[in-house]
C-alpha positions in Angstrom: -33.1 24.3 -8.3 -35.4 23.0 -11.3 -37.6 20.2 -10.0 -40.6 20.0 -11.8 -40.1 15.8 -12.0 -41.8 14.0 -9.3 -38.1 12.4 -8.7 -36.5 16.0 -7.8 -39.6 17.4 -5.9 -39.1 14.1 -3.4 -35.7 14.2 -3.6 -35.4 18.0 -2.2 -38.4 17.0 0.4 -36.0 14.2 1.6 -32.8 16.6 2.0 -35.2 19.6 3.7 -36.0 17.1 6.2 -32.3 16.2 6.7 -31.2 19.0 6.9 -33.0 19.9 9.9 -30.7 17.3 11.7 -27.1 17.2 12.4 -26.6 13.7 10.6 -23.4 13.3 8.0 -25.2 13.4 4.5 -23.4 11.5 1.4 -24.7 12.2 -2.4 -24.0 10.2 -4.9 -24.6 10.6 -8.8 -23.0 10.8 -11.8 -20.8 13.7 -13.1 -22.4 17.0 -13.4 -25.4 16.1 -12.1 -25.3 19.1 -9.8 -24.5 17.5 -6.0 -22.5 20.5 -5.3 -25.6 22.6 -5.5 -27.8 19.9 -3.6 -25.2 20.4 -1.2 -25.7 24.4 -0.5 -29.5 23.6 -0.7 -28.7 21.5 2.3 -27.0 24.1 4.1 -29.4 26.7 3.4 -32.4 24.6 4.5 -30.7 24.1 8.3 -30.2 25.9 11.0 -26.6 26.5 10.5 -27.4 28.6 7.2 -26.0 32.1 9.2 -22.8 30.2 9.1 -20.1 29.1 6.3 -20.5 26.5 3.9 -17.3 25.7 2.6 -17.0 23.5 -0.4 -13.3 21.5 -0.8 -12.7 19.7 -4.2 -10.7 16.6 -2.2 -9.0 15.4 -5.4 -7.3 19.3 -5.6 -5.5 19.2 -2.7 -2.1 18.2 -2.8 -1.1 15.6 -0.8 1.8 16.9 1.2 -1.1 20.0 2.4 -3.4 18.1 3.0 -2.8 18.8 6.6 -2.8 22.7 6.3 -5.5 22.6 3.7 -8.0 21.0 6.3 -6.6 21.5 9.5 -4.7 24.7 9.4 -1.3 25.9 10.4 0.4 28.0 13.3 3.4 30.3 12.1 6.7 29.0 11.6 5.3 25.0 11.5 7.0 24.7 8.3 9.4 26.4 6.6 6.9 28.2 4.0 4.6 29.1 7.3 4.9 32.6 7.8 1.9 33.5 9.0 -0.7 31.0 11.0 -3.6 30.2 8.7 -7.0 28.6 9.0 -8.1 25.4 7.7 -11.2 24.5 5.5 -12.8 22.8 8.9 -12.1 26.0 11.3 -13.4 28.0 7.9 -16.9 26.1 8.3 -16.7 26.0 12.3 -20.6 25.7 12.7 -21.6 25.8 9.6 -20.9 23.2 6.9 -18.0 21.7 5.2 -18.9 19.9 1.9 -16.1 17.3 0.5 -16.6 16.7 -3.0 -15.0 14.1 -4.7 -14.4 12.3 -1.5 -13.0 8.6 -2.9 -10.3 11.0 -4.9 -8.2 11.3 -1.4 -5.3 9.1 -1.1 -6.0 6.2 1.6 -3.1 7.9 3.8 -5.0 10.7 4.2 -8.0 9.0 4.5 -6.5 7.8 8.3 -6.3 11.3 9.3 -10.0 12.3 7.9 -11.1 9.4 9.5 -9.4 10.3 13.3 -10.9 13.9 13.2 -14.7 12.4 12.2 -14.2 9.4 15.2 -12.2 11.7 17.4 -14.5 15.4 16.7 -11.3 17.4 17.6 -8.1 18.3 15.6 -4.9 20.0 15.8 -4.1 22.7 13.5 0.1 21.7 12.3 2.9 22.9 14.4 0.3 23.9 16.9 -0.4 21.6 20.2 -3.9 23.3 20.5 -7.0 21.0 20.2 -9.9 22.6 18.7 -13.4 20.8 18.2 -14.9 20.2 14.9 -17.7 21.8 14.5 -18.7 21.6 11.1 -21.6 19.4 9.7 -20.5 16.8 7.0 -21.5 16.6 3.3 -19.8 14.8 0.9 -20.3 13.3 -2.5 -18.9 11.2 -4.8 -19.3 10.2 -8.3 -18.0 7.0 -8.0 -19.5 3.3 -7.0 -18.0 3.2 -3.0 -18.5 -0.1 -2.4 -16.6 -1.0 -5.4 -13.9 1.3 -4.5 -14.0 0.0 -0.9 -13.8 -3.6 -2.4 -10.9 -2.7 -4.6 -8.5 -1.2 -1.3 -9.0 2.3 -2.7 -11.1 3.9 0.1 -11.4 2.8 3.4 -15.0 1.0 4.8 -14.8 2.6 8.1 -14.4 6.4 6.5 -17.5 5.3 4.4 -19.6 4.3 7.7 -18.8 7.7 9.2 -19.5 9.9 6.1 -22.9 7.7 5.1 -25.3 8.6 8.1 -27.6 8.9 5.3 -26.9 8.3 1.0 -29.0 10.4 -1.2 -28.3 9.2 -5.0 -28.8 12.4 -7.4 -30.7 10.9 -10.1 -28.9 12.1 -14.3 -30.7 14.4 -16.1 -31.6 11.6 -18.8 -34.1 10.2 -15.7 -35.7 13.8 -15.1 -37.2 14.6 -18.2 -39.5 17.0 -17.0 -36.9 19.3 -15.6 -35.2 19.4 -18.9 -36.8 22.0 -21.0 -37.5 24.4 -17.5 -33.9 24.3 -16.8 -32.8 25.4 -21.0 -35.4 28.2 -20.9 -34.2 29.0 -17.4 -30.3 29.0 -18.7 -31.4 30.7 -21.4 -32.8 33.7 -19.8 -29.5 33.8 -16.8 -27.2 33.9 -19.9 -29.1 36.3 -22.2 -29.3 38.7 -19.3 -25.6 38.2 -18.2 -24.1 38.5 -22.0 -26.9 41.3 -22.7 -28.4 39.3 -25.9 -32.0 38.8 -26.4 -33.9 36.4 -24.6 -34.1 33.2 -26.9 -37.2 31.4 -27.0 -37.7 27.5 -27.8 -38.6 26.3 -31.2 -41.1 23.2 -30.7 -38.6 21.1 -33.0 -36.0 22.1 -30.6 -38.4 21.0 -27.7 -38.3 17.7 -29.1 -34.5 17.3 -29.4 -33.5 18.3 -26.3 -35.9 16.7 -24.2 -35.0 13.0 -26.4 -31.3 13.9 -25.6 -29.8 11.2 -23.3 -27.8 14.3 -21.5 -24.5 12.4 -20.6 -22.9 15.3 -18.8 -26.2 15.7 -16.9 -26.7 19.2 -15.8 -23.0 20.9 -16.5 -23.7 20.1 -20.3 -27.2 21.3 -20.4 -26.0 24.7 -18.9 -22.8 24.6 -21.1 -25.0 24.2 -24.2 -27.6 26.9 -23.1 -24.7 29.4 -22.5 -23.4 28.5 -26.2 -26.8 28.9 -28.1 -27.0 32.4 -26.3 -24.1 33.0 -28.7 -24.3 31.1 -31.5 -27.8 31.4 -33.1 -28.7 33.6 -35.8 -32.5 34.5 -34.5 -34.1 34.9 -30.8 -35.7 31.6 -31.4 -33.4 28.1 -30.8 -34.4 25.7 -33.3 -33.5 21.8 -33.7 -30.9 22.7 -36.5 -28.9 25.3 -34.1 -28.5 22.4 -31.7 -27.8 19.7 -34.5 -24.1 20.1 -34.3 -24.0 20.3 -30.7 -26.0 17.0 -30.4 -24.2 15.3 -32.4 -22.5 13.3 -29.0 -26.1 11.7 -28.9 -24.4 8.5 -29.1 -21.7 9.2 -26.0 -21.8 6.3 -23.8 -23.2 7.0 -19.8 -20.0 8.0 -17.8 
């Protein structure tokens, strides 16, 4: 993680400390502003890092496996059940489940979240075993909750028990410093992993991306970097080579 900006360097101090305790942990922050990875860094800075994370994308599952998905099934509990199968909390049983995207699950299945936070104990389907959860909880979200909460879409109660603590992740438009460390940093992953040559910044490029307002945050910037890698004509990235690219300049903040 890139944090040269004073924001990032006391943002990552606040999660270390965190993550030394057991305490549900929400992020918040616009897309692609890289809470997924703030997540891991959470996990690997506790004391469960010898253990699973396991990351769920909440608005992927479907919602008739929900169930399975999260809690598991025993053989024969349905009639595509042929073999038991572990769900994503026994998957991070002391070790850390991340739900990303949380305010995309359906308020039905909400409820049933909401039981095995309150409750600490679930029931795989078809099976009449009770096993404890033992997972830490991280969970982020891209949207405004209280809004959402105000507008019926996501339950006030599930927010309580996923919001110990709220940790906004700031866009990339407020961490200016980390900008041009994270391009030269991209560009060196991707010239290695495509085996080009290592690509050095022009100053007029310098200048571009650093003005850039960013409004896919991080994903964009890497996306970008990974592009340039193939696209330029020289080993040096100049303000013209991204001129096409930066054309979305005027993109409106998600």
């Amino acid at each position: 993680i890139i944090a040269q900006s004073d924001v990032m360097q006391q943002l990552l101090a606040q999660l270390k400390k965190l993550a030394l305790s057991d305490m549900n942990i929400l992020l918040t922050g616009e897309n692609g502003t890289g809470k997924s990875m703030f997540a891991e860094y959470i996990h690997q800075c506790s004391a469960r890092n010898t253990n699973p994370f396991i990351a769920v994308n909440m608005g992927a599952i479907s919602e008739n496996l929900f169930e399975s998905e999260m809690f598991g099934h025993v053989k024969g509990a349905f009639t595509d059940a042929k073999s038991q199968r572990l769900g994503r909390i026994a998957l991070a049983q002391n070790g850390s489940l991340f739900l990303d995207e949380i305010t995309n699950l359906p308020i039905n299945q909400q409820v049933k979240l909401l039981n095995v936070l309150e409750e600490g104990k679930y029931e795989p389907v078809g099976s009449q075993k009770t096993h404890q959860l033992a997972a830490r909880i991280i969970s982020a979200t891209n949207s405004n909750l209280i809004q959402v909460i105000q507008q019926k879409q996501f339950r006030a109660d599930l927010y309580y028990r996923l919001n110990t603590v709220t940790l906004q992740v700031p866009p990339l438009r407020e961490r200016k410093d980390d900008i041009l460390p994270m391009c030269e940093a991209m560009l060196a992953l991707y010239a290695r992993k495509y085996h080009k040559p290592i690509v050095t910044i022009a100053a007029c490029a310098k200048k571009s991306l650093s003005n850039y307002t960013w409004p896919g945050n991080v994903r964009e910037l890497k996306h970008l970097m990974e592009r340039m890698v193939f696209v330029i004509k020289s080993t040096q990235l100049t303000a013209l080579d991204l001129g096409i690219s930066l054309e979305s300049q005027a993109l409106k903040q998600p």
